[in-house]
VMD Tcl script that draws the C-alpha trace (Angstrom):
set ca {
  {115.21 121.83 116.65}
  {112.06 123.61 116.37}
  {109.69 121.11 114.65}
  {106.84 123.47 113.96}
  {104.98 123.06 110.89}
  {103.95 125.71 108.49}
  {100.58 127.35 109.82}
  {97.67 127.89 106.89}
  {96.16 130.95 107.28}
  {92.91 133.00 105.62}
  {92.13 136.16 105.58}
  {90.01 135.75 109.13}
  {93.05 135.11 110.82}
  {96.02 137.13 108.41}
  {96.00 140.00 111.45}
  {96.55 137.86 114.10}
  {98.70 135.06 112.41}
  {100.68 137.87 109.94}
  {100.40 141.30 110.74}
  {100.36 141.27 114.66}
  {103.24 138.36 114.87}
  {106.27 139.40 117.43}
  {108.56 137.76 115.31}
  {108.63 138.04 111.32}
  {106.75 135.91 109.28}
  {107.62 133.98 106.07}
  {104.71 133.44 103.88}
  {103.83 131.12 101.07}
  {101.10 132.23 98.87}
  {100.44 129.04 96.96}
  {97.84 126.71 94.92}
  {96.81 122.82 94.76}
  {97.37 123.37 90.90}
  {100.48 124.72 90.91}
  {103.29 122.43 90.00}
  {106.20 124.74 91.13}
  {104.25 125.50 94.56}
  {104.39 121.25 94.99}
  {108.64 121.53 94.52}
  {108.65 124.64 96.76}
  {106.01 123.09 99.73}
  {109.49 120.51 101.50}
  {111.54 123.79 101.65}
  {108.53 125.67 102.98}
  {108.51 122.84 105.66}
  {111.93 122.57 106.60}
  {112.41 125.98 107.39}
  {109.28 126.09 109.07}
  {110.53 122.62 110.97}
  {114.22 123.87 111.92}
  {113.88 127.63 112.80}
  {112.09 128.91 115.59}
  {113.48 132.52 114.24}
  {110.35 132.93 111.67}
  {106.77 131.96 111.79}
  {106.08 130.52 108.53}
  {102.63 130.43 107.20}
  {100.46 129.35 104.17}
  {98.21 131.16 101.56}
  {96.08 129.37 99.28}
  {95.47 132.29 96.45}
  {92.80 130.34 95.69}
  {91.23 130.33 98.89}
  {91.91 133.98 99.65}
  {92.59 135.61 96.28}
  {91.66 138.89 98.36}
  {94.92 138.44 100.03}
  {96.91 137.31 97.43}
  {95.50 140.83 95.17}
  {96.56 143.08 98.30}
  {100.21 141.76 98.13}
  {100.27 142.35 94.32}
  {101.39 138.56 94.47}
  {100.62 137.64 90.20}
  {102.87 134.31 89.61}
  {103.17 131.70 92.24}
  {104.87 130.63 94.44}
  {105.67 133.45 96.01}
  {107.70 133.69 99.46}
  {107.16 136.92 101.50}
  {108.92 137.91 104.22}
  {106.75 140.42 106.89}
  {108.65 142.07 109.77}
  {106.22 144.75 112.06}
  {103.18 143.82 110.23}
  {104.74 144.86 106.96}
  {106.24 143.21 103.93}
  {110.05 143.29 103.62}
  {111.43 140.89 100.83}
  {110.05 138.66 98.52}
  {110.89 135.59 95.86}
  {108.85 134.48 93.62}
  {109.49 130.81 91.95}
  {111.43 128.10 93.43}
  {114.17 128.49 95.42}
  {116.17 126.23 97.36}
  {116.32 126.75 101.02}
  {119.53 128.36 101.78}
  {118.52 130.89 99.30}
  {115.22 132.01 101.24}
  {117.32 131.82 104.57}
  {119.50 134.33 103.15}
  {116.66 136.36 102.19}
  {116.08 136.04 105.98}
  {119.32 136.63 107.18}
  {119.34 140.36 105.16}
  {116.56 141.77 106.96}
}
mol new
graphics top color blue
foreach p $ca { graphics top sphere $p radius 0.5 }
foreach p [lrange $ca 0 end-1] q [lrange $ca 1 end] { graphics top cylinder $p $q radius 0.2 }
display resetview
């Protein structure tokens, strides 16, 4: 079991953490105020806990709305799957696990 925890990242370290990973990335752009994000944040973890397959990372569209605008990311949450630096699939809303593994699984 991988254990890892989901990694928050801003945009001083989105390059290194997201663009220039080896492995894909799965990517939660969230906020503190968002009662969805709250539902979505145990999934977030468990995936990030139990799969050593995906980084999975943090954005607070608060914190780094630049980020958030780049990725044309307008409701929240949304889960974004990069692979080579680029993005690949996406959800937006809440959605159970299995559901964003499968998003996973089709890339």
């Amino acid at each position: 079991m991988a254990m890892n925890q989901p990694i928050a990242v801003t945009t001083d370290s989105f390059q290194e953490q997201v663009l220039r990973a080896e492995k894909p990335v799965l990517v939660d752009f969230w906020a503190d105020w968002c009662g969805p994000c709250r539902k979505l944040e145990p999934v977030v973890e468990e995936i990030a806990a139990e799969t050593d397959a995906v980084r999975v990372c943090k954005i607070n569209v608060d914190h780094d709305p630049q980020l958030a605008s780049l990725y044309h990311i307008s409701s929240i949450p949304t889960v974004m799957l990069f692979r080579s630096g680029k993005p690949a699939a996406s959800v937006t809303g809440v959605h159970s696990k299995e559901a964003i593994l499968r998003m996973l699984d089709q890339i």
